[in-house]
Structure formats: C-alpha cells, structure tokens
C-alpha positions as CSV (number, residue, x, y, z in Angstrom):
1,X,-58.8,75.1,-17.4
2,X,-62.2,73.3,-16.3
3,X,-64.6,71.3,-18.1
4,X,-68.1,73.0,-18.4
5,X,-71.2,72.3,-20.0
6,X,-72.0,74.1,-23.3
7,X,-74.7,76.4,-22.6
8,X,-77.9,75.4,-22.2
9,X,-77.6,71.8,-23.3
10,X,-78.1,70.1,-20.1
11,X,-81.8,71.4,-20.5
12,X,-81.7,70.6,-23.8
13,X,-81.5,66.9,-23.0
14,X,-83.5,67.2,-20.6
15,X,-86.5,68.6,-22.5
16,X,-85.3,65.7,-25.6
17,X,-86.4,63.3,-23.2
18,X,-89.5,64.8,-21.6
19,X,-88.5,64.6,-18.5
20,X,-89.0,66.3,-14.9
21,X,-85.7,67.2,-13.1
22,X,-86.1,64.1,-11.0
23,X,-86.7,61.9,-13.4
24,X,-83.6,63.7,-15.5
25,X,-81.6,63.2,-12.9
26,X,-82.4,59.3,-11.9
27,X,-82.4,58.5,-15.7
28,X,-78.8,59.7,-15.6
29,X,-78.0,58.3,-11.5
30,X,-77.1,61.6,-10.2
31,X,-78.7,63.3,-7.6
32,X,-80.9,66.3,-8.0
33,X,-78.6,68.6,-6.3
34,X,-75.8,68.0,-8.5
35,X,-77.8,68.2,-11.8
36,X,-79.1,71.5,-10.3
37,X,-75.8,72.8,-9.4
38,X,-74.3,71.8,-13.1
39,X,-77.1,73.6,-14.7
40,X,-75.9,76.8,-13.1
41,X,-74.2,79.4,-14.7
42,X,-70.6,78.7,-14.4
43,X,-70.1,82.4,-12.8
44,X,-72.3,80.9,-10.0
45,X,-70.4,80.6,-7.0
46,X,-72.7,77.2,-6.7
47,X,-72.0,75.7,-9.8
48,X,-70.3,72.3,-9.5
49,X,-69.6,69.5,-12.3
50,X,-67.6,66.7,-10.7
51,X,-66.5,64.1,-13.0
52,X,-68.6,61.7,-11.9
53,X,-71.6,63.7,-13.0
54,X,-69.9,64.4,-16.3
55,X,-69.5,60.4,-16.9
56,X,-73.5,59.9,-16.1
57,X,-74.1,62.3,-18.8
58,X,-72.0,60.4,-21.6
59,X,-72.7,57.1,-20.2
60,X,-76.6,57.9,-21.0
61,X,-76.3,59.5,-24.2
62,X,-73.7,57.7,-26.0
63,X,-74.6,59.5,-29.6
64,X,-72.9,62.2,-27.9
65,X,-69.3,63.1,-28.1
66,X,-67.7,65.0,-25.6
67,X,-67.6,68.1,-27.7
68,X,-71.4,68.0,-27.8
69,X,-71.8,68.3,-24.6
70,X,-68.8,69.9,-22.7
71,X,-66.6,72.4,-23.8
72,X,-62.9,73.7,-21.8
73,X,-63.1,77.2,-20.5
74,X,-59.6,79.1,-20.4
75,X,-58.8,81.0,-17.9
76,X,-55.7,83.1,-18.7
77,X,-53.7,85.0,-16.0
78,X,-51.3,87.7,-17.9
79,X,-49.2,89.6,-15.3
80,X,-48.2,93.4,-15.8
81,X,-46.0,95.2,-13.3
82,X,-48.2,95.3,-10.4
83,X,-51.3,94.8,-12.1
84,X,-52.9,91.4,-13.2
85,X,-55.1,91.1,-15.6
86,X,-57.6,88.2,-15.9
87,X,-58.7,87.0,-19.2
88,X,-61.3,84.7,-20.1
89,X,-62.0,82.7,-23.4
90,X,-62.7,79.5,-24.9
C-alpha cells in the first residue's frame, strides 16, 4: 500500500489559494520539484510523495483531515499457477 493524493486536489488547493506553483510550494516549504512530482499521475514513473511533503500539506491546511487529502492505494498481487495477476483498487 502507498499513500497518494486524491485526484486532483493538490491543484485544488492550489487554485483555493490563488497561488502560482512557486508561491504554492513556498507557502507549503517544499520545493517546486517535489510539488510537481506529487501532482503527477501516480502511474507516472516520476511521481514521488515523500512524507515530508505529505506533512507540509497537513501542517498548512489544518481544516483538513487526512482523508481529505490522501487516500491508500491497494495493490493486490493474487498468484495462479504460473501466472500472476495484478490487481488494483482502493
């Protein structure tokens, strides 16, 4: 399982705020790089949210729960004879 963001949202609060991508990602203390990569699809071979990133965003908007914001993505792995079979839900 990994943490990712809900779709979308990370613009979302961006565009709340009014803000640029640079001054997004100063208001939250992360560099630009790393909000660019977290804003990624998560089937982007880029995309990266470290934990650290993850705290900046609910450090800076505390009327957010986690739930809001992140969600876990499942990743199942289900094994048949010789063949595997991936899964994916949430």
């Amino acid at each position: 399982m990994r943490v990712i963001p809900k779709p979308g949202i990370l613009n979302q609060l961006q565009e709340d705020k009014k803000m640029t991508e640079q001054e997004f990602a100063d208001f939250l203390g992360a560099s630009r790089s790393s909000l660019w990569r977290a804003k990624l699809p998560v089937d982007d071979n880029r995309f990266s949210l470290g934990q650290d990133v993850m705290a900046k965003i609910l450090k800076n908007f505390p009327e957010k729960s986690f739930e809001d914001i992140f969600f876990l993505e499942h990743v199942s792995q289900v094994c048949y004879g010789n063949t595997v079979i991936n899964s994916g839900g949430i």
